[in-house]
C-alpha positions in Angstrom: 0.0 0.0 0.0 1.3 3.7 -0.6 0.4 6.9 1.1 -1.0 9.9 -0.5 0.3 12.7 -0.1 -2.5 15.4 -0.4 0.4 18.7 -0.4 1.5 20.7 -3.3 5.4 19.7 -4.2 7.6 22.3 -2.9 8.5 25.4 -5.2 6.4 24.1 -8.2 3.5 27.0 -8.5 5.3 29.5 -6.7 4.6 31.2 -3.6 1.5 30.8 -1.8 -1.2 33.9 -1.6 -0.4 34.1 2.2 3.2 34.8 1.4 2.5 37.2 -1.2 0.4 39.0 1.5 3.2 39.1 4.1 5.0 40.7 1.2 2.9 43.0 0.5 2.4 43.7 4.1 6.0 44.3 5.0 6.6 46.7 2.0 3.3 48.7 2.9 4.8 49.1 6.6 8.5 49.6 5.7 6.8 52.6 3.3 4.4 53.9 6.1 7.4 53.9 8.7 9.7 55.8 6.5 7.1 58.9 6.1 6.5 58.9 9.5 10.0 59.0 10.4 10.1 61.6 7.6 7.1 63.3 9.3 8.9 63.2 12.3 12.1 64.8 11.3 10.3 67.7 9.7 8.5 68.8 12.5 11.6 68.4 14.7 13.6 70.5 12.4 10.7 73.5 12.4 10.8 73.4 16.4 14.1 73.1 17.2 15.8 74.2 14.6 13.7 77.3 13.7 13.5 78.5 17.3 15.2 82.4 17.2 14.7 82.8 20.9 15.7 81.2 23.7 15.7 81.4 27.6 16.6 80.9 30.8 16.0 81.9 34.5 19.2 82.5 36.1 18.1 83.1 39.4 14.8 85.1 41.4 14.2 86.7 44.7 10.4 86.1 46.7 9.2 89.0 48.6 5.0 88.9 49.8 3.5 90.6 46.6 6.2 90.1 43.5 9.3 87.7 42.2 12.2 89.5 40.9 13.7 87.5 37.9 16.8 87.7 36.3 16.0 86.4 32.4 18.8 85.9 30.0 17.6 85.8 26.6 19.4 84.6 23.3 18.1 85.5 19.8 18.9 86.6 16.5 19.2 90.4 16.2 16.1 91.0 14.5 13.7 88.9 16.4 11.1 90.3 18.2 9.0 88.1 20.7 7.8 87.8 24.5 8.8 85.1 27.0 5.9 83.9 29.2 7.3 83.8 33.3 5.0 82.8 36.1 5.3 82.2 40.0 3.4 79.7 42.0 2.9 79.6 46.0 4.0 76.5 48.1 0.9 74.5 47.7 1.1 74.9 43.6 -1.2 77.2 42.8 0.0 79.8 40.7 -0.2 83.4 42.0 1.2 85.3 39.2 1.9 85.3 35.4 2.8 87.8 32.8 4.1 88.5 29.3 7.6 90.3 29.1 7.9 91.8 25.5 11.5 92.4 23.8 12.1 94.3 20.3 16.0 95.0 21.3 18.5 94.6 18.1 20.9 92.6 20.4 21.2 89.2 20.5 21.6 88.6 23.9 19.3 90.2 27.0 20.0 90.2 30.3 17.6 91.8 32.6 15.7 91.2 35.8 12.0 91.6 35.5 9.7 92.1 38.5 6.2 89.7 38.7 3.3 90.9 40.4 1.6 88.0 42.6 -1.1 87.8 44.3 0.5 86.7 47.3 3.7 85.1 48.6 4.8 83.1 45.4 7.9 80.0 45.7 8.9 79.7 42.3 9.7 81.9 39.4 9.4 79.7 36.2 10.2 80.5 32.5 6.7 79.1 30.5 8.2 80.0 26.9 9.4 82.3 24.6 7.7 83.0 21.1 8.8 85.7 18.3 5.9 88.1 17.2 
């Protein structure tokens, strides 16, 4: 007595339609990954890359009803834009925030700003900067 075998012989009609699916499948997501990373990298590059200011806190003073803030700013000469600063008390609420404009031609600003609170504040934070 013999067997039958009931499967195709290897390699003889070519790949099956599940393998031509998996192909398919792994080309569509290699394509799909590459724009996103392409995505990615663009919008990276117009947030980073584009920024024309930037900020920092280099120290502040507390007293009962304002923070005093010493800013430096960095930007490009003809950049014009506002940094966002704000103070919070101990328990986290905030208790003041303002807008501090700049339209200086230098590219770096150094100045200590004073922010109204509302009462006793802990903290003087830098929120942002943004050009006009």
């Amino acid at each position: 007595m013999s067997t039958v075998s009931t499967r195709l012989p290897e390699g003889r009609y070519g790949r099956s339609a599940d393998e031509r699916a998996d192909h398919k499948l792994k080309i569509a997501a290699v394509v799909l990954g590459a724009a996103l990373l392409a995505l990615v990298g663009y919008f990276a590059y117009h947030y980073v890359g584009q920024s024309k200011i930037s900020a920092q806190v280099v120290s502040f003073q507390t007293s009962d009803d304002a923070v005093r803030i010493h800013l430096e700013v960095h930007k490009d000469a003809d950049a014009r834009g506002y940094c966002t600063l704000r103070s919070q008390a101990a328990d986290g609420n905030e208790v003041g925030r303002a807008d501090f404009h700049f339209d200086q031609h230098a590219t770096q600003i150094d100045q200590i700003l004073t922010l109204r609170t509302t009462s006793r504040g802990t903290t003087g934070e830098l929120l942002g900067c943004h050009s006009d």
